[in-house]
N, CA, C, O and CB atoms as a CASP TS submission, in Angstrom:
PFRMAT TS
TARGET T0000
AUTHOR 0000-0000-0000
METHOD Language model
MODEL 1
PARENT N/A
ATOM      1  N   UNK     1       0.829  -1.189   0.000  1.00  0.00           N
ATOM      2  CA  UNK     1       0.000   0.000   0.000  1.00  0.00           C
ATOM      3  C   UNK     1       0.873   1.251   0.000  1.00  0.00           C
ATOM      4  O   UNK     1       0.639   2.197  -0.752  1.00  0.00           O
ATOM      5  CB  UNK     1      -0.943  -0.001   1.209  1.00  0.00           C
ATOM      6  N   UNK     2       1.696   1.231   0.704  1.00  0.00           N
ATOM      7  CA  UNK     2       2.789   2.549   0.802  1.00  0.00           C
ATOM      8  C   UNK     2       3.597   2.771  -0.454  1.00  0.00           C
ATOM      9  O   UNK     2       3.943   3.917  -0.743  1.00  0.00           O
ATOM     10  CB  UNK     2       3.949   2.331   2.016  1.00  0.00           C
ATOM     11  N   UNK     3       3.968   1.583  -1.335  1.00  0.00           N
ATOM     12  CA  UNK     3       4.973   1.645  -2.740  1.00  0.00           C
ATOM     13  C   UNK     3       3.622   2.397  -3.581  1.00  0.00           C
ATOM     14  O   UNK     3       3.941   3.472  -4.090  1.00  0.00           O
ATOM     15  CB  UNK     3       5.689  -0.326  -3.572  1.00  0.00           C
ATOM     16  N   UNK     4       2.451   2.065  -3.753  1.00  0.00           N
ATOM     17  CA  UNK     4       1.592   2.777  -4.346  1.00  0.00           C
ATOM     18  C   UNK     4       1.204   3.985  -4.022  1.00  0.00           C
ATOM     19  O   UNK     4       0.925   4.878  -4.822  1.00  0.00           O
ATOM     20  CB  UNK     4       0.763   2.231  -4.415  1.00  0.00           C
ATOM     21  N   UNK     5       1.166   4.070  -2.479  1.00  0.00           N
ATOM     22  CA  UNK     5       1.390   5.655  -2.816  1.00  0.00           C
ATOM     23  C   UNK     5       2.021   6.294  -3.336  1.00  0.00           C
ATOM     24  O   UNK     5       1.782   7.205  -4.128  1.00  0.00           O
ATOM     25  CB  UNK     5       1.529   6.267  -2.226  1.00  0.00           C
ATOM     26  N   UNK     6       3.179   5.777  -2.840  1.00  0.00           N
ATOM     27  CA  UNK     6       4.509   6.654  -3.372  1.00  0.00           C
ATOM     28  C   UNK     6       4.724   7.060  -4.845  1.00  0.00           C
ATOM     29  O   UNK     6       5.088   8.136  -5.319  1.00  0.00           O
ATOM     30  CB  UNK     6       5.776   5.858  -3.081  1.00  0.00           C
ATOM     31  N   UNK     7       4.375   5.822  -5.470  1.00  0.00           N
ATOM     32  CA  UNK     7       3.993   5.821  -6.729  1.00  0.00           C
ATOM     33  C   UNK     7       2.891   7.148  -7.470  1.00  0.00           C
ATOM     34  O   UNK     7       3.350   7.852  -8.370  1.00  0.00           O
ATOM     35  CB  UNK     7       3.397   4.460  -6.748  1.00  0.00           C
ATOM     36  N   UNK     8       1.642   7.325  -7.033  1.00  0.00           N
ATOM     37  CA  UNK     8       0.973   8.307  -7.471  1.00  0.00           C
ATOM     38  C   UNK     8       1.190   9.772  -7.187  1.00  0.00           C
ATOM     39  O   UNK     8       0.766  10.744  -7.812  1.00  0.00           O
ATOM     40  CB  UNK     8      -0.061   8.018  -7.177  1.00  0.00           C
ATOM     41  N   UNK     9       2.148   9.702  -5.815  1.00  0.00           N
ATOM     42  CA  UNK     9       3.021  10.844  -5.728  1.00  0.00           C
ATOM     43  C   UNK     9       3.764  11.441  -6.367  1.00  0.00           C
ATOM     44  O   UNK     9       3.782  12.668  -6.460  1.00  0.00           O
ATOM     45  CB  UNK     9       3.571  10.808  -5.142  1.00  0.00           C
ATOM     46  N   UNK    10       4.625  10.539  -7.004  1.00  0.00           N
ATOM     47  CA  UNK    10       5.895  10.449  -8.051  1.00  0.00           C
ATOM     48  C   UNK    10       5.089  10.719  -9.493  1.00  0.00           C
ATOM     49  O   UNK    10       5.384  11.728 -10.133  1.00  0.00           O
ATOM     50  CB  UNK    10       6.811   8.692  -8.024  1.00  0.00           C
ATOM     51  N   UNK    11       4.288   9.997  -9.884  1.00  0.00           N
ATOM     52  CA  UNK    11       3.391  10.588 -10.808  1.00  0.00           C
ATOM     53  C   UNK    11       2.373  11.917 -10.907  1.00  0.00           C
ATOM     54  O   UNK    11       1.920  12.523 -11.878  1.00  0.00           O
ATOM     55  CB  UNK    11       2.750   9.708 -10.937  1.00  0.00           C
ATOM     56  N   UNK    12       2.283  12.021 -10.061  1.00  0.00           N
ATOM     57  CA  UNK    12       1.393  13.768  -9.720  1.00  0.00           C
ATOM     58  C   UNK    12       2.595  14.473  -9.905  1.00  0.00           C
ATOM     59  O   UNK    12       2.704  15.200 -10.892  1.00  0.00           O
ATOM     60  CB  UNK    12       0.566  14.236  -7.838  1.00  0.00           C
ATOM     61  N   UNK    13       3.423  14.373  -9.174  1.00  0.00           N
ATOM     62  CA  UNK    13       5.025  15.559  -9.656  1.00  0.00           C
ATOM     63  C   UNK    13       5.255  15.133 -10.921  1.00  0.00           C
ATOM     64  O   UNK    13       5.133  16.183 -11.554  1.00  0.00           O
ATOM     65  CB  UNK    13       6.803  15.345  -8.690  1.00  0.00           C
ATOM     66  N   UNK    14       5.525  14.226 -11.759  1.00  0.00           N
ATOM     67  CA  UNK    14       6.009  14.229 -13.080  1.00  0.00           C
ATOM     68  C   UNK    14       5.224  14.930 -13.842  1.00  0.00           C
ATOM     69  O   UNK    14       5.786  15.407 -14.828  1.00  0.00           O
ATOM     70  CB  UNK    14       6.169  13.032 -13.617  1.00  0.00           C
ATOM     71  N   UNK    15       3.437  15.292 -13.651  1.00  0.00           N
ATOM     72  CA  UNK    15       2.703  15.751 -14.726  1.00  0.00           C
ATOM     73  C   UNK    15       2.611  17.073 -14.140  1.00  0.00           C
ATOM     74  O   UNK    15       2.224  17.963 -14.897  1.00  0.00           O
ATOM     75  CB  UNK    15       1.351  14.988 -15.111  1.00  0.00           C
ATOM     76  N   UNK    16       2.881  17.373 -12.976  1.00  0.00           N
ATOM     77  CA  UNK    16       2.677  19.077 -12.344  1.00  0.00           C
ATOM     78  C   UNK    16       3.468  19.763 -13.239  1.00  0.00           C
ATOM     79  O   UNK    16       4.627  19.363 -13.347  1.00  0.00           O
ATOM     80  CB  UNK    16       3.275  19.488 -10.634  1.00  0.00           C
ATOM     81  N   UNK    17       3.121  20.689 -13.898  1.00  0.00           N
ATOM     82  CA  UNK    17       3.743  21.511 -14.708  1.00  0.00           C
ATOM     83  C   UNK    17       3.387  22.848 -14.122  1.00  0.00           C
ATOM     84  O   UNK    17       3.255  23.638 -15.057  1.00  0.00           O
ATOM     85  CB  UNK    17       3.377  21.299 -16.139  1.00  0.00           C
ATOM     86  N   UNK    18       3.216  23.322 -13.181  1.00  0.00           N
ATOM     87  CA  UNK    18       2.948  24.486 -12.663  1.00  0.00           C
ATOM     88  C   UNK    18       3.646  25.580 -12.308  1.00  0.00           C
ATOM     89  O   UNK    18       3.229  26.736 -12.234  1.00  0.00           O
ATOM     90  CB  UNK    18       2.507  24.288 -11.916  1.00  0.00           C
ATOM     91  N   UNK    19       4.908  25.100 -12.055  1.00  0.00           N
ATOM     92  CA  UNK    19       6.280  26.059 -11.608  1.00  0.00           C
ATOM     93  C   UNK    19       7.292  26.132 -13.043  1.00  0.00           C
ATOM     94  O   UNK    19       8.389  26.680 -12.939  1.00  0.00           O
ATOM     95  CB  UNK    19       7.333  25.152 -10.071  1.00  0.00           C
ATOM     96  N   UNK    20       6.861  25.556 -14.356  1.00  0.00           N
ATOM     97  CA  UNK    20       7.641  25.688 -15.575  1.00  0.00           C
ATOM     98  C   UNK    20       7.719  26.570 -16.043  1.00  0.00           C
ATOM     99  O   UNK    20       8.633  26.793 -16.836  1.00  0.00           O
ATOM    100  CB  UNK    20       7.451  25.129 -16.409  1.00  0.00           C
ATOM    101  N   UNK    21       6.746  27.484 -15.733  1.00  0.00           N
ATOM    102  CA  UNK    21       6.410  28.710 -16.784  1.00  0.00           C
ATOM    103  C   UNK    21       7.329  29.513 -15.747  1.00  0.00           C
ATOM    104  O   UNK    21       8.265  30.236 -16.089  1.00  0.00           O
ATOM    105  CB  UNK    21       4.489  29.332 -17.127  1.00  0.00           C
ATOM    106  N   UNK    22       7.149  29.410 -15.165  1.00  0.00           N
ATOM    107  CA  UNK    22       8.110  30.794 -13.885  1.00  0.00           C
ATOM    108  C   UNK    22       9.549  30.004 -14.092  1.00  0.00           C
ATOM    109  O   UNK    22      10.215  30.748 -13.372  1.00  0.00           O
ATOM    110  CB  UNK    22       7.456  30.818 -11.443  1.00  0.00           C
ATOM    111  N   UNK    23      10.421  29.105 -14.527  1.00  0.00           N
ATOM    112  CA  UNK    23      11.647  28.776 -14.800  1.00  0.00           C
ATOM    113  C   UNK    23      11.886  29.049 -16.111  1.00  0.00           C
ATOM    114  O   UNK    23      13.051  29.322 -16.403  1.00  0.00           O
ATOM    115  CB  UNK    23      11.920  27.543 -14.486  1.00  0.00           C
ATOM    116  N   UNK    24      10.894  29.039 -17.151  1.00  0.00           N
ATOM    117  CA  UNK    24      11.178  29.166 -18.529  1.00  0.00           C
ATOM    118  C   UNK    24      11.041  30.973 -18.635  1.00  0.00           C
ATOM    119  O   UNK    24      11.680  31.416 -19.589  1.00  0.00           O
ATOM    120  CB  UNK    24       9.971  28.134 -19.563  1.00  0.00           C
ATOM    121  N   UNK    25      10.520  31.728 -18.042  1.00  0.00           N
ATOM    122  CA  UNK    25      10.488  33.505 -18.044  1.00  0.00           C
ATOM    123  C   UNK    25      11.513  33.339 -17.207  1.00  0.00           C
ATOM    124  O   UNK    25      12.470  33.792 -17.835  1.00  0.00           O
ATOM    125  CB  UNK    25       9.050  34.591 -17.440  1.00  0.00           C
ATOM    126  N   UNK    26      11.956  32.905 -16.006  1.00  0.00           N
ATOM    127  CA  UNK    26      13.333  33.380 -15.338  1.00  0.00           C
ATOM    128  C   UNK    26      14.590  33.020 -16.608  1.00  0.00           C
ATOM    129  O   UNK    26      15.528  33.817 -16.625  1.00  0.00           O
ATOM    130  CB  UNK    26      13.646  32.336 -13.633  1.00  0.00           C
ATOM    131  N   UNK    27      14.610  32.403 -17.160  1.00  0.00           N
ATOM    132  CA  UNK    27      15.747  31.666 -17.776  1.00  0.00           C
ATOM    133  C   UNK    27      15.676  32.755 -19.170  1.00  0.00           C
ATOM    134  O   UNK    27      16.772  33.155 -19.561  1.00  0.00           O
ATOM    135  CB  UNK    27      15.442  29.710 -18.062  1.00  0.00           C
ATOM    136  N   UNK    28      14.785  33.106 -19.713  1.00  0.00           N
ATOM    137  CA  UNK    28      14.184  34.502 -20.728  1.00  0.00           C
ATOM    138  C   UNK    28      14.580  35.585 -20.098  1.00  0.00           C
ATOM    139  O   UNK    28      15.061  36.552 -20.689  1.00  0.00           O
ATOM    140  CB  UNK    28      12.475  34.724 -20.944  1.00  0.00           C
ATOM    141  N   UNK    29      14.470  35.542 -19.260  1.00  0.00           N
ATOM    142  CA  UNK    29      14.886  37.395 -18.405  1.00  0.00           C
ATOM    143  C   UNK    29      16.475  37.580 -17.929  1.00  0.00           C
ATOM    144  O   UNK    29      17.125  38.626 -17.954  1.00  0.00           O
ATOM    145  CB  UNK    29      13.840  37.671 -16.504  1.00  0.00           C
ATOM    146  N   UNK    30      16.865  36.399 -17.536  1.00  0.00           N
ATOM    147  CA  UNK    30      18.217  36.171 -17.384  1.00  0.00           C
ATOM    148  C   UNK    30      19.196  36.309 -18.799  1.00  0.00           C
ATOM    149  O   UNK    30      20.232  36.974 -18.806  1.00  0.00           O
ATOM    150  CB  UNK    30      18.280  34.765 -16.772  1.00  0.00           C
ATOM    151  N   UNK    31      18.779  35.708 -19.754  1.00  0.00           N
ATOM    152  CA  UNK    31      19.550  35.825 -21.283  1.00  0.00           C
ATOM    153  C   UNK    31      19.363  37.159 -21.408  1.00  0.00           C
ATOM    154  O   UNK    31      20.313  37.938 -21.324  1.00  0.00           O
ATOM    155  CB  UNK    31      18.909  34.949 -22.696  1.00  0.00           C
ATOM    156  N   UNK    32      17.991  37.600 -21.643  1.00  0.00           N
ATOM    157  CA  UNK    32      18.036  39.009 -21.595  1.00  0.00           C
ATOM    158  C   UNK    32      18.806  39.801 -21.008  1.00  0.00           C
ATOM    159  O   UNK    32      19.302  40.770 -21.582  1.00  0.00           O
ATOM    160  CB  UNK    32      17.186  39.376 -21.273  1.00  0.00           C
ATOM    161  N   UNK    33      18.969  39.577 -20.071  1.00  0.00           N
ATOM    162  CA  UNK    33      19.650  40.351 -18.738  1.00  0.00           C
ATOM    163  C   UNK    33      21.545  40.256 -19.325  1.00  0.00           C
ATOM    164  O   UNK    33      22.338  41.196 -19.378  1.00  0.00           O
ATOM    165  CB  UNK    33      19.204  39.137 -16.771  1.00  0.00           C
ATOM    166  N   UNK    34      21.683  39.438 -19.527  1.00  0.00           N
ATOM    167  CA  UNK    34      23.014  39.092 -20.182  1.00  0.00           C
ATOM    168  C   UNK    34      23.221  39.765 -21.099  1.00  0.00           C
ATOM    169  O   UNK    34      24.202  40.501 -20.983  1.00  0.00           O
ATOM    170  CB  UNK    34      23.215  37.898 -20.623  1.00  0.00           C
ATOM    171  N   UNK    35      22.543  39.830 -22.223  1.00  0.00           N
ATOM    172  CA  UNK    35      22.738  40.374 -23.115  1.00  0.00           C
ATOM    173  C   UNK    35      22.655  41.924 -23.296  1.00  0.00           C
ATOM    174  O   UNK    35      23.272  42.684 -24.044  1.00  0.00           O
ATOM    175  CB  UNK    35      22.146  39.780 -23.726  1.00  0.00           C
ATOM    176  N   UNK    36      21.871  42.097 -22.539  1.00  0.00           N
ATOM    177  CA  UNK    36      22.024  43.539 -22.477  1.00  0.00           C
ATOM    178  C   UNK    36      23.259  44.465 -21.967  1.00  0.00           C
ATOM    179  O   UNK    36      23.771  45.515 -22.355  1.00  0.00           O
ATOM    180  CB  UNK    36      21.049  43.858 -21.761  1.00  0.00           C
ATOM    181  N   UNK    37      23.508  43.426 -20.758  1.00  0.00           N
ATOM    182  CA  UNK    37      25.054  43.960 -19.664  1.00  0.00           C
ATOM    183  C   UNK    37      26.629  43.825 -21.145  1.00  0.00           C
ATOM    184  O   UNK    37      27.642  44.501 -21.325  1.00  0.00           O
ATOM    185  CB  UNK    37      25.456  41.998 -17.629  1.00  0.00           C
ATOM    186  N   UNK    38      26.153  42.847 -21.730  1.00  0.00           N
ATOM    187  CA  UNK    38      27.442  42.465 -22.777  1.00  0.00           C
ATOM    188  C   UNK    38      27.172  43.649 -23.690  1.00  0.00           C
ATOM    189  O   UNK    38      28.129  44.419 -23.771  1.00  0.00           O
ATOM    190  CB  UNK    38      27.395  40.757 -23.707  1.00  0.00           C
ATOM    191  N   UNK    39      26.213  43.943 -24.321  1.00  0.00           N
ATOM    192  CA  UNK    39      25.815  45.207 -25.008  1.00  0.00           C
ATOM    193  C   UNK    39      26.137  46.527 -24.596  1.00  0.00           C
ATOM    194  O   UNK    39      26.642  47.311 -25.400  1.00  0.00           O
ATOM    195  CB  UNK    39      24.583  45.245 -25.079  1.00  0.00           C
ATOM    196  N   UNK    40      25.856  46.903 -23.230  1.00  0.00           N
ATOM    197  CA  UNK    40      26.500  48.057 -22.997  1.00  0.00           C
ATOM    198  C   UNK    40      27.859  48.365 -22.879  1.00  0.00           C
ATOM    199  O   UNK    40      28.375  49.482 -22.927  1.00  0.00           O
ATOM    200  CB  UNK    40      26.093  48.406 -22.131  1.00  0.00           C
ATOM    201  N   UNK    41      28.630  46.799 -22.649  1.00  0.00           N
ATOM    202  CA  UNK    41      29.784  46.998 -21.881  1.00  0.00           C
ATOM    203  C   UNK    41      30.626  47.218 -23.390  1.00  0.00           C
ATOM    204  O   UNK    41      31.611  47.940 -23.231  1.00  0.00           O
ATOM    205  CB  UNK    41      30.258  45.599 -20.680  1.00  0.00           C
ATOM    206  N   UNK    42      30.447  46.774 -24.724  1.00  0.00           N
ATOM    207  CA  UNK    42      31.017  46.949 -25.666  1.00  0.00           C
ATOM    208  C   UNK    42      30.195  48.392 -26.553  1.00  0.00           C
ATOM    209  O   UNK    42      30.634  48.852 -27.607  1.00  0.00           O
ATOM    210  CB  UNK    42      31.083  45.522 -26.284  1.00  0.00           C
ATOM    211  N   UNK    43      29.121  48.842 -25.930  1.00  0.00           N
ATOM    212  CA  UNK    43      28.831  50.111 -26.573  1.00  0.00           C
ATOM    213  C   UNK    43      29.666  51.370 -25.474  1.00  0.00           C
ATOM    214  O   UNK    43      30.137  52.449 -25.834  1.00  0.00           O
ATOM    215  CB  UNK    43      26.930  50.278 -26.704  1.00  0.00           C
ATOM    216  N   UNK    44      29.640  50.878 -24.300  1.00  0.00           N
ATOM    217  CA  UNK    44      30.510  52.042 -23.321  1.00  0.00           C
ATOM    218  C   UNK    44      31.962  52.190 -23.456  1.00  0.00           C
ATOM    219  O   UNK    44      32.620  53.166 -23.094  1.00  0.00           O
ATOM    220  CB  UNK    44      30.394  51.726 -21.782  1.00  0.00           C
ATOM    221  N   UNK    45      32.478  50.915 -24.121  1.00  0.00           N
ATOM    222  CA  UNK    45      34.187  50.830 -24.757  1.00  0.00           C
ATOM    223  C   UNK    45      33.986  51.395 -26.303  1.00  0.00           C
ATOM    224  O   UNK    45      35.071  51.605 -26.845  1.00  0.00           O
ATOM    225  CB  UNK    45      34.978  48.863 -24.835  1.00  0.00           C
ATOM    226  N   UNK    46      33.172  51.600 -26.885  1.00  0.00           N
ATOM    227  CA  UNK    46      33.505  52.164 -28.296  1.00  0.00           C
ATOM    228  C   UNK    46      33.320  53.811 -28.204  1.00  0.00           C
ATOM    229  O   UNK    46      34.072  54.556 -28.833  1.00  0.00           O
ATOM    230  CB  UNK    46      32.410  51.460 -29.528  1.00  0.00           C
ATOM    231  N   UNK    47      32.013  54.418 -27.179  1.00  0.00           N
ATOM    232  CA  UNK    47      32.108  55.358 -26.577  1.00  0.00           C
ATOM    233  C   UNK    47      33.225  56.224 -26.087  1.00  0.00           C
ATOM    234  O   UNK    47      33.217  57.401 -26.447  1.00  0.00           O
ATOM    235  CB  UNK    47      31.593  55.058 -25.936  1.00  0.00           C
ATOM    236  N   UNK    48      34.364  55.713 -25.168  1.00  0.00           N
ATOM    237  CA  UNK    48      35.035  55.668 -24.372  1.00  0.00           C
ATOM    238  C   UNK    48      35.831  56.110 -25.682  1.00  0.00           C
ATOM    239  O   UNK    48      35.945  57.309 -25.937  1.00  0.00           O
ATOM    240  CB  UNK    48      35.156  54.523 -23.406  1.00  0.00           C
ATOM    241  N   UNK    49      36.484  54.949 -26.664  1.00  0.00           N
ATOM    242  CA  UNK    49      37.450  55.117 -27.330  1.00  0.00           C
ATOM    243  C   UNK    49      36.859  56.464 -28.776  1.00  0.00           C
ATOM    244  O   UNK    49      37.696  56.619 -29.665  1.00  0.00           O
ATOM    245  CB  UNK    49      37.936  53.441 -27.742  1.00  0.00           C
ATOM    246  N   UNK    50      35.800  57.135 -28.884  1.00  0.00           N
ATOM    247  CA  UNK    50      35.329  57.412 -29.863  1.00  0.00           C
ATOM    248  C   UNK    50      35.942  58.928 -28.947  1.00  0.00           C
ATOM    249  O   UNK    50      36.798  59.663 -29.438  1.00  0.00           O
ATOM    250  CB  UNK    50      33.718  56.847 -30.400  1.00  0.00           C
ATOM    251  N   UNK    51      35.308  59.174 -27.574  1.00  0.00           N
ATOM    252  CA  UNK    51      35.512  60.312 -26.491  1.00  0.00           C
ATOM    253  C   UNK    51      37.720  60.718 -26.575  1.00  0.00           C
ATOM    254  O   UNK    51      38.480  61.681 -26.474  1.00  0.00           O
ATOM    255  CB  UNK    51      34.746  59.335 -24.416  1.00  0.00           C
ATOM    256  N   UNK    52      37.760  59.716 -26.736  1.00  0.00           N
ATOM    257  CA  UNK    52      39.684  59.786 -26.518  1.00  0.00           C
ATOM    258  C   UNK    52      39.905  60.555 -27.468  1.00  0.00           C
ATOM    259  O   UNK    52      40.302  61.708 -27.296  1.00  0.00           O
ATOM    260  CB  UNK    52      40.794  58.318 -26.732  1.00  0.00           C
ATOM    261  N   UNK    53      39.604  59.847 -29.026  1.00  0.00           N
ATOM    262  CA  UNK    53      40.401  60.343 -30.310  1.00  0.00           C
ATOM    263  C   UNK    53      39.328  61.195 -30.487  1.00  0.00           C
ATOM    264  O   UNK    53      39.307  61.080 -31.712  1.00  0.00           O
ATOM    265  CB  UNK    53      40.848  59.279 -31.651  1.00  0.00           C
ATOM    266  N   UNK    54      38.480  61.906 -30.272  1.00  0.00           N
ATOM    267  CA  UNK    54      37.852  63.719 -29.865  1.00  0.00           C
ATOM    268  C   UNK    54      39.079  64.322 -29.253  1.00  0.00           C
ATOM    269  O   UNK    54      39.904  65.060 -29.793  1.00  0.00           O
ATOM    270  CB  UNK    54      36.327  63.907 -28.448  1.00  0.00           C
ATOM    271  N   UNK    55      39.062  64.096 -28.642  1.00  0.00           N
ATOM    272  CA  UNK    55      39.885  64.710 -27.127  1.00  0.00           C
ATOM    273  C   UNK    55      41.279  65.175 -28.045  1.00  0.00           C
ATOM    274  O   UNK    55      41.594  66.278 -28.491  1.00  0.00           O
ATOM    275  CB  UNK    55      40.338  63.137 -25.494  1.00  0.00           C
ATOM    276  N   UNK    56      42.097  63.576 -28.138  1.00  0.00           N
ATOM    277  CA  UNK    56      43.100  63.945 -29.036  1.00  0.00           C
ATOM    278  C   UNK    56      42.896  65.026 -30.241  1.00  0.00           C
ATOM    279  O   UNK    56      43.711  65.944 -30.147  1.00  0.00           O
ATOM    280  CB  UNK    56      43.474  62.759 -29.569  1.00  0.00           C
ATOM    281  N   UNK    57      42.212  65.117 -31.097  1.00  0.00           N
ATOM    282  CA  UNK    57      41.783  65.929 -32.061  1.00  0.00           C
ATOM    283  C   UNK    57      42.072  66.778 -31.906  1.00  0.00           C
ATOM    284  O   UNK    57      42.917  67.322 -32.617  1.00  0.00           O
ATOM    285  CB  UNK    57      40.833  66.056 -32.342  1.00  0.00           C
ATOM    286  N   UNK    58      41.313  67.534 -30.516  1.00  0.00           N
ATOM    287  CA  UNK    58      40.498  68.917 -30.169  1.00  0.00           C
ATOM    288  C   UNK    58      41.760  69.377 -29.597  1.00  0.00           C
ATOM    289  O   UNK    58      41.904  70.592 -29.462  1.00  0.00           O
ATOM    290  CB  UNK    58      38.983  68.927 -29.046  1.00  0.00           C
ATOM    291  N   UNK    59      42.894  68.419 -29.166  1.00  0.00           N
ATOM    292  CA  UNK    59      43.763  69.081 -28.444  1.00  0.00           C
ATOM    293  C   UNK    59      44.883  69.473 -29.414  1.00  0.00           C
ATOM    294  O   UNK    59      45.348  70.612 -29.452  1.00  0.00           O
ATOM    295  CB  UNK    59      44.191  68.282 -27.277  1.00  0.00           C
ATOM    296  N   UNK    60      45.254  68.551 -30.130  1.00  0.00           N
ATOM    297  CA  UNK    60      46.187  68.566 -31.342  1.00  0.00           C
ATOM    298  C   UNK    60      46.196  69.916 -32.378  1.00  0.00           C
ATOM    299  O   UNK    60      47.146  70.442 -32.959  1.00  0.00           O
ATOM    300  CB  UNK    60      45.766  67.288 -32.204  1.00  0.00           C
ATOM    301  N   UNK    61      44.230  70.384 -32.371  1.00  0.00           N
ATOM    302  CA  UNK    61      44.151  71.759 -33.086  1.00  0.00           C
ATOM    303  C   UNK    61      44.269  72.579 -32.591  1.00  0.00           C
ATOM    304  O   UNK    61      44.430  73.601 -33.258  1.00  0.00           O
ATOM    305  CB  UNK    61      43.303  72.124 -33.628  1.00  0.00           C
ATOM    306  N   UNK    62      44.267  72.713 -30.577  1.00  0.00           N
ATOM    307  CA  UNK    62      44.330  73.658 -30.365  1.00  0.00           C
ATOM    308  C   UNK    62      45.555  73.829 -30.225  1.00  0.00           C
ATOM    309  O   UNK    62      45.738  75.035 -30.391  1.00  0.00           O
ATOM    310  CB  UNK    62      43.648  73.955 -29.651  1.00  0.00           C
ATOM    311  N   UNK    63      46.785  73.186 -29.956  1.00  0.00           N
ATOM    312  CA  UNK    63      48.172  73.285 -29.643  1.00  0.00           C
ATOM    313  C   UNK    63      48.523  73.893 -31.128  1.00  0.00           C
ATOM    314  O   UNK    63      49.636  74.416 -31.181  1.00  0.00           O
ATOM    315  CB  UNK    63      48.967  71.748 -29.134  1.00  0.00           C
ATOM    316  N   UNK    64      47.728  73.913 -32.390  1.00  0.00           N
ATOM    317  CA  UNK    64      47.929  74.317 -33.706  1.00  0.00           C
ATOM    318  C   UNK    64      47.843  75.861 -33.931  1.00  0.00           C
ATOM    319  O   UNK    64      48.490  76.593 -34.680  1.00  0.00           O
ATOM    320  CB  UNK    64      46.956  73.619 -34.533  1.00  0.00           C
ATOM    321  N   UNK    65      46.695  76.161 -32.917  1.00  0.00           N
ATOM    322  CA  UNK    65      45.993  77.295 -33.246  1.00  0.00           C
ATOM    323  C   UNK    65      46.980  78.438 -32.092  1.00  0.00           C
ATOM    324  O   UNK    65      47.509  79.528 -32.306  1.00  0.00           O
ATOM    325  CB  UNK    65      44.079  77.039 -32.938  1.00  0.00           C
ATOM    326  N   UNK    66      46.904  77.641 -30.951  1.00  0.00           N
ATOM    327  CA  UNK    66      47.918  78.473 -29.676  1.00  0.00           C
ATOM    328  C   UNK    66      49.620  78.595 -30.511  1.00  0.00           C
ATOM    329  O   UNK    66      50.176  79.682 -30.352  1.00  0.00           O
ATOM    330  CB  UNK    66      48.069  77.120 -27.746  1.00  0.00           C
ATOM    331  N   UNK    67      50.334  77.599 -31.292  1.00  0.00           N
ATOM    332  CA  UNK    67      51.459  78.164 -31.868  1.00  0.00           C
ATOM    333  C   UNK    67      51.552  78.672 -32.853  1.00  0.00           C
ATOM    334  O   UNK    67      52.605  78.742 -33.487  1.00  0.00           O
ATOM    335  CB  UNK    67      52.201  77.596 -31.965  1.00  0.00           C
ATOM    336  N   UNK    68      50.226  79.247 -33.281  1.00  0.00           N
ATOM    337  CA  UNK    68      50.404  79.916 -34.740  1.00  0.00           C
ATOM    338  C   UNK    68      49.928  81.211 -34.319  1.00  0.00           C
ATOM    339  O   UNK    68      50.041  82.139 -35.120  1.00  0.00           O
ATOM    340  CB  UNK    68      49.497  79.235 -36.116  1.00  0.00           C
ATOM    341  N   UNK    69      49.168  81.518 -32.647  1.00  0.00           N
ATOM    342  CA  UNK    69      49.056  82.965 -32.375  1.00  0.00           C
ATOM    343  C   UNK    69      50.553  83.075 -31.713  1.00  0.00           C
ATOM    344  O   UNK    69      50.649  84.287 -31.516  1.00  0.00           O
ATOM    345  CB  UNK    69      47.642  83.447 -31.310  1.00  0.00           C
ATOM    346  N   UNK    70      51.825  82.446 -31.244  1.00  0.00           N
ATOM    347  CA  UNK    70      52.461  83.123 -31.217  1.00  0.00           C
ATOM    348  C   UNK    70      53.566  83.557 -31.655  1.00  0.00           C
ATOM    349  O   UNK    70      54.503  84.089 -31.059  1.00  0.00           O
ATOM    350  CB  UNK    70      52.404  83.093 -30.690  1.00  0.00           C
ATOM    351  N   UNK    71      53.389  83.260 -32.925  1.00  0.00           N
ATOM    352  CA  UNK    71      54.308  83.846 -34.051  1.00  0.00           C
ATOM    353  C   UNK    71      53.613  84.763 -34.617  1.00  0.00           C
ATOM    354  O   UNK    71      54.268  85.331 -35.491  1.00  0.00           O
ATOM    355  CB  UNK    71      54.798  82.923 -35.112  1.00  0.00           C
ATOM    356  N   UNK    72      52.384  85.219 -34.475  1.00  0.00           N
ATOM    357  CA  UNK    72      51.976  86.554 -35.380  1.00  0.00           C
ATOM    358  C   UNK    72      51.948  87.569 -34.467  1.00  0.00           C
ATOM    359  O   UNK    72      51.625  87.497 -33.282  1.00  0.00           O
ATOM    360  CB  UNK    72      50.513  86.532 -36.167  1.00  0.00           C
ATOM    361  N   UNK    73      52.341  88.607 -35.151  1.00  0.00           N
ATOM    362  CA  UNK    73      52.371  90.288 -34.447  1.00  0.00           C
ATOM    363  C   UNK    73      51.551  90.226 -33.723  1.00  0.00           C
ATOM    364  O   UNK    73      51.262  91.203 -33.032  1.00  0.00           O
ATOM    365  CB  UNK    73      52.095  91.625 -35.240  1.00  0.00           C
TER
END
C-alpha cells in the first residue's frame, strides 16, 4: 500500500507543470539580462574610445591654433 502511494506521488510531480512557466520567463529574463550587460559593456568601450580620439583631435588643433598665435604680431 505505501509503494503505491509513493507511486501516485511520483506521478502527480512528473505531470505538475505548474512552476515551468516561472523557470522558462526566469531563464528569458536572465539571457536578456546578459545580453544587455554584454551590449552596454562593448557600446561604453567604443564610446570611451570614440571620447579619446575627440579629445586627441580637439587638443592637437588647439596646440595648432595656440602656436600659430604666437608667431603673429
Amino acid at each position: 500500500m505505501r509503494t503505491s502511494n509513493l507511486r501516485s506521488i511520483i506521478r502527480r510531480f512528473a505531470k505538475d507543470e505548474s512552476g515551468s512557466n516561472a523557470l522558462e520567463y526566469g531563464l528569458i529574463v536572465g539571457l536578456i539580462s546578459l545580453a544587455i550587460v554584454a551590449g552596454a559593456g562593448a557600446a561604453g568601450s567604443a564610446l570611451g574610445n570614440m571620447f579619446t580620439s575627440i579629445g586627441t583631435q580637439i587638443t592637437a588643433q588647439a596646440g595648432k591654433i595656440a602656436g600659430s598665435s604666437s608667431t603673429s604680431p
